[in-house]
C-alpha positions in Angstrom: -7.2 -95.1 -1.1 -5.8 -97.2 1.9 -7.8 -99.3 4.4 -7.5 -96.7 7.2 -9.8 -96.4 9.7 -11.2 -92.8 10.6 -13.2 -91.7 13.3 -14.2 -88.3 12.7 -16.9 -86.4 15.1 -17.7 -83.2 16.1 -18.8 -82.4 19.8 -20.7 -79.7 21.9 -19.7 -80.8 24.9 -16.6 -81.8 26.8 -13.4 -83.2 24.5 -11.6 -85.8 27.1 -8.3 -85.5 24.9 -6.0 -88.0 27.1 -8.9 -90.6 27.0 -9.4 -90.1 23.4 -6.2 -90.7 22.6 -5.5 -93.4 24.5 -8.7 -95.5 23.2 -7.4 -94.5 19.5 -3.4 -95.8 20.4 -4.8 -98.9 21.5 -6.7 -99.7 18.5 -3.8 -99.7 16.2 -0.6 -101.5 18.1 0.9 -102.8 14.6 1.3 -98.9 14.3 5.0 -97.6 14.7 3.9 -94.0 15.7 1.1 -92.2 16.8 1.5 -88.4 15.8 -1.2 -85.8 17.7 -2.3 -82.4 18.0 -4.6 -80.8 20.6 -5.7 -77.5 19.8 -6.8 -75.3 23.0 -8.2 -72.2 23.7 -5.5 -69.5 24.0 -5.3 -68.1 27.5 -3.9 -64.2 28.1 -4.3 -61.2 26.2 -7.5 -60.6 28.2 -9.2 -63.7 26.6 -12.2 -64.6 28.4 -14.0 -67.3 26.1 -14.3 -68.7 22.8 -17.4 -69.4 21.0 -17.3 -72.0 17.8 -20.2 -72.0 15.2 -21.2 -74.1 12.6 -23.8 -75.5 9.9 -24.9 -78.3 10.7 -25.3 -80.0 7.2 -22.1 -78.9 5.9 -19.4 -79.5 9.0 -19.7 -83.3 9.6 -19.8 -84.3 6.3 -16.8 -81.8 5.4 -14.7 -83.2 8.3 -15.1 -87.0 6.5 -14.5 -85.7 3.4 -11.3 -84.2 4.6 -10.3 -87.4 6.2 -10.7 -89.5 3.3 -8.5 -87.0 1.1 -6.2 -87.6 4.0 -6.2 -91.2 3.8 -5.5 -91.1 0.0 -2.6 -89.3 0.7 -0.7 -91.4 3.0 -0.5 -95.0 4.1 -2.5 -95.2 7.7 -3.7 -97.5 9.7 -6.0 -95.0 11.2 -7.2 -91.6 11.6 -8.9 -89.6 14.2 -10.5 -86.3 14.3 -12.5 -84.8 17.2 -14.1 -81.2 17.2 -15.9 -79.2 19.4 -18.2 -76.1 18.9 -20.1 -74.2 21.3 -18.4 -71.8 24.2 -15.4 -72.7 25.5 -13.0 -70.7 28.1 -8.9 -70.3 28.0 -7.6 -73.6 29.1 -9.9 -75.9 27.6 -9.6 -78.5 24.3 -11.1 -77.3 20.8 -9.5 -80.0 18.2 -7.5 -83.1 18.6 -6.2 -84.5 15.4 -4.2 -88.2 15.5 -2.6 -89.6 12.8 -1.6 -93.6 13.6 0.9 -94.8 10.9 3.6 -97.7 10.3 6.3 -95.2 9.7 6.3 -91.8 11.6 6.9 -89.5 8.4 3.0 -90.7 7.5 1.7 -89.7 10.8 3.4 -86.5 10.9 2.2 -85.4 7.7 -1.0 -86.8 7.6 -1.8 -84.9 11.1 -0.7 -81.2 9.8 -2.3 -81.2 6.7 -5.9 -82.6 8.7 -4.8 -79.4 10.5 -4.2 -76.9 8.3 -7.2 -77.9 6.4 -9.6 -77.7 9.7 -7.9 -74.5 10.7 -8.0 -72.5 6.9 -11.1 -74.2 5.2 -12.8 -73.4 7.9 -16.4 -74.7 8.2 -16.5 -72.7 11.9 -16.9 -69.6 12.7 -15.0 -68.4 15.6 -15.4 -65.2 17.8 -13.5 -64.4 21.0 -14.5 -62.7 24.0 -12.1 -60.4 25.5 -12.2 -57.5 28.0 -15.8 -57.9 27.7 -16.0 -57.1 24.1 -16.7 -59.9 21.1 -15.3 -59.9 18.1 -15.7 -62.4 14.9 -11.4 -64.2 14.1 -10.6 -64.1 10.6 -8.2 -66.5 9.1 -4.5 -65.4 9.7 -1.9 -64.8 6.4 0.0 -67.4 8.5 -3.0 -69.7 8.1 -3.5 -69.2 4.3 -0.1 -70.1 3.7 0.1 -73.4 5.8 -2.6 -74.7 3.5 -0.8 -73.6 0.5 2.0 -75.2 1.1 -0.2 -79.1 0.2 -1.2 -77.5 -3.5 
């Protein structure tokens, strides 16, 4: 396993994405890319919110035990993953995932598989509000497949 640092959390309130990011680029300048993703609720199709649940005891601990299988994977110099639960409406920040690497290829990666694992192992349940009605999101094919891809 490589010396990367990882700050993984998970939030019920507000995810301040551009100030995340820039506090994790600045602790790693010997890094010669920083690689993120910032997942957001959808807007349109009559979306109206976005409520994430979890279980306690299991999330947390699942999210660093996905980062350190990320870190064995590729040579970091850190790691970063930030998730919310709770409502949320269109518009507004669910997951940022940053990857800060000496070489680009590392960050890439690293980033989209901590995705694809967050999104299809899925430790949250999701349900979606729209035109008044809920209803309970099941993992797409597309989904399955991304994560198949690391076997």
């Amino acid at each position: 396993m490589n010396a990367a640092l990882s700050d993984v959390r998970l939030l019920t309130g507000w995810l301040d994405a551009p100030s995340e990011l820039g506090a994790f680029t600045a602790k790693y300048p010997e890094a010669g890319g920083v690689v993120s993703f910032l997942g957001q609720v959808r807007a349109g199709d009559g979306v109206e919110a976005l409520e994430l649940r979890h279980y306690a005891p299991l999330t947390l601990p699942a999210m660093k035990e996905l980062a350190a299988r990320v870190r064995e994977r590729w040579t970091l110099a850190g790691l970063l993953i930030v998730h919310r639960s709770g409502m949320m409406v269109p518009g507004e920040p669910i997951v940022l995932v940053a990857a800060a690497a000496r070489h680009r290829r590392d960050a890439f990666a690293a980033a989209d598989y901590a995705m694809d694992h967050l999104k299809s192992e899925s430790w949250f349940w999701k349900r979606e509000k729209a035109k008044g009605e809920w209803h309970w999101i099941e993992p797409r094919e597309q989904d399955i497949s991304d994560l198949a891809r690391w076997a």
